[in-house]
VOPAGU-2260 file (C-alpha; in pm, 1 decimal, decimal comma):
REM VOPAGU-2260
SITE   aa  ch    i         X         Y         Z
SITE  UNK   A    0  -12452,4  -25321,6    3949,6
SITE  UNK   A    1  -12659,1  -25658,7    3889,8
SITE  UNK   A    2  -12363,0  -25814,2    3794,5
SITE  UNK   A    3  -12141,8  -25717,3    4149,7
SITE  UNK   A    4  -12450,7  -25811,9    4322,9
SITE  UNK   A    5  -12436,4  -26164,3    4172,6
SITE  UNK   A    6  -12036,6  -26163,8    4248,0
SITE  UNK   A    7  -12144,0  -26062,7    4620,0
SITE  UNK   A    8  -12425,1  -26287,8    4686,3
SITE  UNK   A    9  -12195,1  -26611,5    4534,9
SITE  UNK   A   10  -11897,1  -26501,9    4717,5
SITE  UNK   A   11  -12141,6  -26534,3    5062,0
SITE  UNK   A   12  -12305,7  -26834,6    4965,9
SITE  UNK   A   13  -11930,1  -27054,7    4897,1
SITE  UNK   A   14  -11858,1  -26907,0    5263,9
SITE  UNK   A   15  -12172,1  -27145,2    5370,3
SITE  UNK   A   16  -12227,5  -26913,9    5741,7
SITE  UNK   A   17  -12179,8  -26626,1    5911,0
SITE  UNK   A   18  -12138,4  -26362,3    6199,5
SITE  UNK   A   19  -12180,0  -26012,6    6013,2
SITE  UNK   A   20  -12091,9  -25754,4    6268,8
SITE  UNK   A   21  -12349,3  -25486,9    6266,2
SITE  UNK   A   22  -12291,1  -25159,4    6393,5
SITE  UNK   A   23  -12579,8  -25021,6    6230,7
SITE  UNK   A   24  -12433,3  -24809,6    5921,0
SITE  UNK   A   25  -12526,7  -24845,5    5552,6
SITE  UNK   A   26  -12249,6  -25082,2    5503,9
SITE  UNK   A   27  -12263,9  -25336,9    5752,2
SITE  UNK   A   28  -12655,3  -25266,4    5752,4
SITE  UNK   A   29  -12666,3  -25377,4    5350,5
SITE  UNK   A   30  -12388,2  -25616,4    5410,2
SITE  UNK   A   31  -12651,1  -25824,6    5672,9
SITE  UNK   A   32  -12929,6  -25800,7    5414,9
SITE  UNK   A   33  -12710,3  -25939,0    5157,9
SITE  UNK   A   34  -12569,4  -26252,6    5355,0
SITE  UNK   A   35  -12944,8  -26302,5    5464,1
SITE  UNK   A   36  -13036,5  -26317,6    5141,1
SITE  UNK   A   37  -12746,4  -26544,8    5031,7
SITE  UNK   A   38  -12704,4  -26786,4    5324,9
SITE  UNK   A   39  -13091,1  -26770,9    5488,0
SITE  UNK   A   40  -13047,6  -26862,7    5885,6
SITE  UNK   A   41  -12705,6  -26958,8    5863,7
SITE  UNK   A   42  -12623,9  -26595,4    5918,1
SITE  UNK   A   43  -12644,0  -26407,6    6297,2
SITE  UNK   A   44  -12600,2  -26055,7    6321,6
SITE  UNK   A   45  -12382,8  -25918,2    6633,0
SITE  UNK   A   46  -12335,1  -25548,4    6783,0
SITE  UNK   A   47  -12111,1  -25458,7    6987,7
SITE  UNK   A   48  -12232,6  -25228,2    7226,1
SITE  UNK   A   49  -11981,5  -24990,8    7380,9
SITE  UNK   A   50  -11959,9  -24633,4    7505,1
SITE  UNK   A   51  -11850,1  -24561,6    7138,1
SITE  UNK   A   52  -12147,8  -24642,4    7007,6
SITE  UNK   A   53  -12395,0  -24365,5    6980,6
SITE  UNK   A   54  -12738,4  -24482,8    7103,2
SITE  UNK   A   55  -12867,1  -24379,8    6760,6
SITE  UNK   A   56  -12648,2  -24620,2    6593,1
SITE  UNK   A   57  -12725,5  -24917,6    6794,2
SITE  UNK   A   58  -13138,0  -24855,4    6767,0
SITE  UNK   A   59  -13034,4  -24819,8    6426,8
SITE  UNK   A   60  -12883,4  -25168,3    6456,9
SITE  UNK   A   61  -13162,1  -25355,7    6592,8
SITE  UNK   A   62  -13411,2  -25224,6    6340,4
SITE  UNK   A   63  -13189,2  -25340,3    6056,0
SITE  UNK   A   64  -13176,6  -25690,8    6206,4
SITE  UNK   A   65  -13534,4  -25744,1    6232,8
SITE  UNK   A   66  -13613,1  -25587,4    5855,7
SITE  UNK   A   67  -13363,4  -25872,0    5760,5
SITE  UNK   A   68  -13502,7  -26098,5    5980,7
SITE  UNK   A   69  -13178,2  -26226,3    6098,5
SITE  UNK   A   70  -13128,5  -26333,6    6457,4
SITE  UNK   A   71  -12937,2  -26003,1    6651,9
SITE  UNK   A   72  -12681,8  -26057,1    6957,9
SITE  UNK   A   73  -12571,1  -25757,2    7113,5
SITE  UNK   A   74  -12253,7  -25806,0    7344,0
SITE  UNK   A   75  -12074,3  -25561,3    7579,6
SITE  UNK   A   76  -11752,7  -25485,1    7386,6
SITE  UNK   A   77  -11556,3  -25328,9    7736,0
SITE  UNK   A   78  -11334,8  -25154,0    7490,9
SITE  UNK   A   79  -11263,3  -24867,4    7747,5
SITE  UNK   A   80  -11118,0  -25200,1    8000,0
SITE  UNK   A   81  -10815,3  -25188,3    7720,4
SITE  UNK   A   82  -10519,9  -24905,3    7842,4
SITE  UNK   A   83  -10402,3  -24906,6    7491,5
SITE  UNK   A   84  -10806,3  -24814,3    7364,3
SITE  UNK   A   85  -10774,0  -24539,7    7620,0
SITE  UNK   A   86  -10471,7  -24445,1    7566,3
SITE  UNK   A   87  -10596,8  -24284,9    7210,8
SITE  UNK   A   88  -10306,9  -24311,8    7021,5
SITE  UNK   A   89  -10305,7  -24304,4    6618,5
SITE  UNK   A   90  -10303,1  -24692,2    6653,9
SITE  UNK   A   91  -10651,9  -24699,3    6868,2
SITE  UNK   A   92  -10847,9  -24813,7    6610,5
SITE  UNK   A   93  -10597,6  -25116,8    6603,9
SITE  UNK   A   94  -10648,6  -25201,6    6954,4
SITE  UNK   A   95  -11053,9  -25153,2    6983,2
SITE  UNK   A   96  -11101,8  -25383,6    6652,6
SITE  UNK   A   97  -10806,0  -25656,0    6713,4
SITE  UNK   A   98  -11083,0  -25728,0    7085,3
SITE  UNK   A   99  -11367,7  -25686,7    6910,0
SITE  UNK   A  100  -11278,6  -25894,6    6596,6
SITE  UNK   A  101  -11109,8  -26168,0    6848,0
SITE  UNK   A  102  -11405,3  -26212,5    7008,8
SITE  UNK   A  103  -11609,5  -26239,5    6747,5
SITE  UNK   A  104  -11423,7  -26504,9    6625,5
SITE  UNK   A  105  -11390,6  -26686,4    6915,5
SITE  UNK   A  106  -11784,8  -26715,3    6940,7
SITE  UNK   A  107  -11810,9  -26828,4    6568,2
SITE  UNK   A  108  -11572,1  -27107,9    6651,4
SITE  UNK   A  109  -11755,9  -27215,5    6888,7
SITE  UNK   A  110  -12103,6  -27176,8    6798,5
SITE  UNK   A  111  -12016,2  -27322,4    6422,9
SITE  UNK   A  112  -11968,1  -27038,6    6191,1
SITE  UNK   A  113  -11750,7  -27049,4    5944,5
SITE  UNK   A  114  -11599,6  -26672,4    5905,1
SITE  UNK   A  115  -11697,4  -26334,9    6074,8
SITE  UNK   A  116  -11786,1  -26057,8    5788,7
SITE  UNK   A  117  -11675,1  -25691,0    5816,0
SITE  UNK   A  118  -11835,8  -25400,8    5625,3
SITE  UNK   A  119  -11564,7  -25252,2    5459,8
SITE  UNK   A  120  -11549,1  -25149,3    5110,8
SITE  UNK   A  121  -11272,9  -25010,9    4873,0
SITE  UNK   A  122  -11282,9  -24682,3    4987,6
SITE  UNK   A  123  -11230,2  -24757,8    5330,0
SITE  UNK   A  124  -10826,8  -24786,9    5195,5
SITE  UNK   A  125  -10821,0  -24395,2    5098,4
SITE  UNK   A  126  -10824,8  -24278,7    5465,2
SITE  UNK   A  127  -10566,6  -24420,0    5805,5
SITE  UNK   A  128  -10718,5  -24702,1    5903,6
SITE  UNK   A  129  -10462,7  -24944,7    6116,9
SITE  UNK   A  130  -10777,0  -25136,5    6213,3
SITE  UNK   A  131  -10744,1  -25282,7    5863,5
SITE  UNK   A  132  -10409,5  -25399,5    6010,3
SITE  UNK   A  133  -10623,9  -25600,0    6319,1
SITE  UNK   A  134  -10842,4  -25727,4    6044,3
SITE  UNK   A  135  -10555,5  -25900,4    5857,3
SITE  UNK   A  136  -10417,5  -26051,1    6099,5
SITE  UNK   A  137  -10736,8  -26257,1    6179,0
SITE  UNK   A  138  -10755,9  -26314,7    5804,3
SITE  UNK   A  139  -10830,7  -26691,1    5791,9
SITE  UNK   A  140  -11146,4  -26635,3    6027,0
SITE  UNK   A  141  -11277,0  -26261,4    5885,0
SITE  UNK   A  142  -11345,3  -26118,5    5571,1
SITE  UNK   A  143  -11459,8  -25832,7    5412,6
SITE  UNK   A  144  -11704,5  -25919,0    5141,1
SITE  UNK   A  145  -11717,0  -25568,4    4987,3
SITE  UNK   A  146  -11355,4  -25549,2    4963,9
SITE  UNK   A  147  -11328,3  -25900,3    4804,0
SITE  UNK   A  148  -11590,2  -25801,0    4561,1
SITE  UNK   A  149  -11464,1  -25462,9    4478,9
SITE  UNK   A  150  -11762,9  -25254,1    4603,8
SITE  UNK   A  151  -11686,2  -24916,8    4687,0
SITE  UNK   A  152  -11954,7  -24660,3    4903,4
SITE  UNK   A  153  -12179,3  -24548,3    4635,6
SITE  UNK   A  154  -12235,2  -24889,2    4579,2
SITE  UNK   A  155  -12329,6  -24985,9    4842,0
SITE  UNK   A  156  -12560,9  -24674,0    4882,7
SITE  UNK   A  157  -12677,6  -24778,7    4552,9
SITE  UNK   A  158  -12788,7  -25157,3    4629,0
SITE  UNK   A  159  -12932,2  -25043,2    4976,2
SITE  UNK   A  160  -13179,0  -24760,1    4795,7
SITE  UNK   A  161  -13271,2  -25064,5    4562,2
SITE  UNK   A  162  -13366,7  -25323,9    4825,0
SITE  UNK   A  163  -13547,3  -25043,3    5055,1
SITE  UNK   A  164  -13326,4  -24976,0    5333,8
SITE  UNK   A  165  -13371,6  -24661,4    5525,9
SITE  UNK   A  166  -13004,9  -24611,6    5617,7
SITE  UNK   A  167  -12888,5  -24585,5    5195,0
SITE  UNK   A  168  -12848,4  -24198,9    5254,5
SITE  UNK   A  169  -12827,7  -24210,3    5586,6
SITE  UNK   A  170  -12458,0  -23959,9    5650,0
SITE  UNK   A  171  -12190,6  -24192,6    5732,8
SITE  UNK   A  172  -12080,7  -24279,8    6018,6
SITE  UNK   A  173  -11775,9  -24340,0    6225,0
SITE  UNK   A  174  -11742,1  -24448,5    6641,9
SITE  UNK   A  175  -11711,4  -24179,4    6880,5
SITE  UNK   A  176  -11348,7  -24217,2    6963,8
SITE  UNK   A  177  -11264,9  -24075,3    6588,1
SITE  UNK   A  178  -11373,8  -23734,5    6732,9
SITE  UNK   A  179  -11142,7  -23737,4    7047,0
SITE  UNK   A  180  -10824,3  -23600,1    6935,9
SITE  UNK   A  181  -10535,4  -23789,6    6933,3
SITE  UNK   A  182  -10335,1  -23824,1    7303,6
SITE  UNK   A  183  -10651,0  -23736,3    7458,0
SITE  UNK   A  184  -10758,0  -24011,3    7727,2
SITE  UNK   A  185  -11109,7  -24169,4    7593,9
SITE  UNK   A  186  -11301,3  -24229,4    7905,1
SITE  UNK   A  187  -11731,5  -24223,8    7902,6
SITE  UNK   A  188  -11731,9  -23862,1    7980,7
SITE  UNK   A  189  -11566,6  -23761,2    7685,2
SITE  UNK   A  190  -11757,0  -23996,7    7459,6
SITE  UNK   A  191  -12071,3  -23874,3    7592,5
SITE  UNK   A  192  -12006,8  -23510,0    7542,5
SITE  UNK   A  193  -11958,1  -23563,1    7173,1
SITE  UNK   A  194  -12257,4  -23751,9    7183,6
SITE  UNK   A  195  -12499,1  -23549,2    7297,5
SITE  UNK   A  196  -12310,2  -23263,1    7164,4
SITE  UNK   A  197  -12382,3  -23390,4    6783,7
SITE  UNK   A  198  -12757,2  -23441,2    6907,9
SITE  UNK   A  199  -12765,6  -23082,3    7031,7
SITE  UNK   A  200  -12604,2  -22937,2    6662,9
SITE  UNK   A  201  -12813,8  -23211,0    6451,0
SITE  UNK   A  202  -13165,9  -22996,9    6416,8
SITE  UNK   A  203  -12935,4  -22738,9    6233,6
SITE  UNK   A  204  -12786,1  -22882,6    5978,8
SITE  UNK   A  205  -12782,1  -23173,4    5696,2
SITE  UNK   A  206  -12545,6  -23408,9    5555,7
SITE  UNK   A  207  -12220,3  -23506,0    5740,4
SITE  UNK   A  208  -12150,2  -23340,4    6095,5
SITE  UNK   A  209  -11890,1  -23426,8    6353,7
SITE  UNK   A  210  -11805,1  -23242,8    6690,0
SITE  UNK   A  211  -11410,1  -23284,4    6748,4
SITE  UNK   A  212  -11320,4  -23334,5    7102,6
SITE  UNK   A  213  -11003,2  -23130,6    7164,5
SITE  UNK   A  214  -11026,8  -23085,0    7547,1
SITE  UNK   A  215  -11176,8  -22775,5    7650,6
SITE  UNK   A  216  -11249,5  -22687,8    7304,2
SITE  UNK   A  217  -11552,7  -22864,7    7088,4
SITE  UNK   A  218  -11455,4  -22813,3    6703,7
SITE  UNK   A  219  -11779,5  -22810,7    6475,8
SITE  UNK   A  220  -11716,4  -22956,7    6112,8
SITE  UNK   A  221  -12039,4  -22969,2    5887,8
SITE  UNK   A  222  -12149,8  -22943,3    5585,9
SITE  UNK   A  223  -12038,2  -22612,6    5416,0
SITE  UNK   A  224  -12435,0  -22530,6    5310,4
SITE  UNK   A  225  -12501,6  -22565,7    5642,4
SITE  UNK   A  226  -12239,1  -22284,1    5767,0
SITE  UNK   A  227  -12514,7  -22022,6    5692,9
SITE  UNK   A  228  -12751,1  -22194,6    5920,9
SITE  UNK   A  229  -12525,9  -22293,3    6238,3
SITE  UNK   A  230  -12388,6  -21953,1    6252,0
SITE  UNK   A  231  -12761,2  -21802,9    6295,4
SITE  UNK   A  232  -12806,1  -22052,6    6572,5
SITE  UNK   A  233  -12494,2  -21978,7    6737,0
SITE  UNK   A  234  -12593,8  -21878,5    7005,0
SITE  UNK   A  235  -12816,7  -22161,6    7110,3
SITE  UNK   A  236  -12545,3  -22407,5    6988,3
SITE  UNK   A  237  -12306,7  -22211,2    7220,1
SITE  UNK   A  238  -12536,3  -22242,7    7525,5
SITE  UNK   A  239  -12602,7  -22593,0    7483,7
SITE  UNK   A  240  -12198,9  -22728,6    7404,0
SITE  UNK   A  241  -12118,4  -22525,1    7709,0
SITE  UNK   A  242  -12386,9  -22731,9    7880,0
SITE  UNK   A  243  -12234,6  -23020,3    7764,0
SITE  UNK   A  244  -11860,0  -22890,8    7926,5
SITE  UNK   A  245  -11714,4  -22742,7    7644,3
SITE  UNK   A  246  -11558,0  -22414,1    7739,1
SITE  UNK   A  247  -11472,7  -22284,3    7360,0
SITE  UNK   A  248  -11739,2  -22365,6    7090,4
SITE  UNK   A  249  -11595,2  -22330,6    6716,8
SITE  UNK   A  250  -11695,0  -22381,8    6348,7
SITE  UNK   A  251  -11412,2  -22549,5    6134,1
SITE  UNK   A  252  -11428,1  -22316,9    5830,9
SITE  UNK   A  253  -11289,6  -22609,4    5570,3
SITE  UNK   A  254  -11634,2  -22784,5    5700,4
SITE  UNK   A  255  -11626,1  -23186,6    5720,7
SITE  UNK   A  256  -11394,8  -23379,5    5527,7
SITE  UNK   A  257  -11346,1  -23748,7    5678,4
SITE  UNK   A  258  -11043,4  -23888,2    5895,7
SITE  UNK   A  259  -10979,2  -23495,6    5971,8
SITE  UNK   A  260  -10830,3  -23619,5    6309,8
SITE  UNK   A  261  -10567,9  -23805,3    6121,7
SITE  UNK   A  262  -10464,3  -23474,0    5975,9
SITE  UNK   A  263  -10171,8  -23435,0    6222,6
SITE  UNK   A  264  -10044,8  -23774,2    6108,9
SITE  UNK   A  265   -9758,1  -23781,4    5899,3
């Protein structure tokens, strides 16, 4: 581990400054700390805030920025102004991060930085991810450290335990569009019913959880030693979903496995 820490820390330093967009997770969370580490002030840490982003996620954010002590812009993204965003089809994630990453860039340009720095790691390649596509294409301005440097998640997990941050086991996480199935308009609404729906099922179970947005119905995946518990709170996780909108409340019995929306991909 000491010796990919060395790897990541020169790789930063050669790329002299940076924009590290921080959404708040364990990688782009440990990602910040590192460049801070490597490149001082010549680092800024930006979040974009969107109706994707849990509220959670973006305190999360901001805390990580001032541990690191790293200056922290937070921008309106507008992703829901793009028709193909809203449009949610399997090539959303394209649209949402081409913006985001283009804008990014264009304020590095002009402020001085010399590359914007995504949080990706190795794993990231096992699951559909066309945003890696949007990425690429604005290869000469962003990179992905981790990637270059051949960390993959436990790694990361790993390093963050070791320099004290309080997001190393925190469960991963994804934006709230990967919950709206696929075809299904985004629009505010929708993103805040999985919200708060996940905030309603959280007291009752551990680990990894996602709510699936499939219209009427909200589909629960968790944890399978968690199963036990939901099910004995049913009925107060029934009462509060149906609060939320949802008409039919269900519990995926294969439990949470990750990109399950992209199971109806070929």
């Amino acid at each position: 581990m000491e010796e990919k820490l060395q790897k990541l820390l020169l790789f930063l330093r050669e790329k002299k400054s940076l924009v590290v967009a921080l959404s708040g997770g364990v990688d782009s969370s440990t990602l910040l700390y590192a460049a801070h580490l490597a490149l001082d002030e010549n680092v800024i840490a930006i979040t974009a805030k969107s109706e994707m982003l849990s509220s959670d996620e973006l305190d999360k954010a901001k805390a990580m920025a001032e541990k690191a002590g790293v200056r922290h812009m937070i921008v309106e993204a507008k992703d829901l102004d793009n028709p193909d965003v809203c449009a949610n089809t399997p090539e959303r994630c394209y649209y949402c991060k081409k913006g985001r990453f283009q804008k990014l860039v264009n304020f590095a340009k002009k402020e001085g930085y010399a590359f914007v720095a995504d949080g990706g790691n190795l794993d990231d390649k096992k699951d559909y991810r066309p945003g890696m596509r949007a990425l690429e294409e604005l290869s000469h301005y962003v990179i992905s450290p981790f990637m270059e440097c051949g960390w993959t998640k436990a790694d990361i997990r790993r390093q963050a335990k070791a320099w004290g941050l309080e997001v190393w086991n925190a469960p991963s996480a994804a934006c709230l569009a990967s919950r709206v199935e696929y075809g299904l308009e985004l629009t505010p609404q929708r993103l805040h019913q999985v919200e708060m729906a996940e905030k309603a099922i959280r007291p009752y179970t551990e680990g990894q959880l996602r709510v699936r947005h499939h219209g009427s119905i909200a589909r629960i995946e968790a944890e399978t030693d968690s199963m036990e518990n939901l099910l004995r709170h049913r009925d107060e996780i029934a009462k509060e979903l149906r609060g939320i909108g949802f008409r039919y409340v269900t519990l995926d019995l294969v439990g949470y496995r990750m990109g399950s929306t992209n199971e109806v991909l070929s």
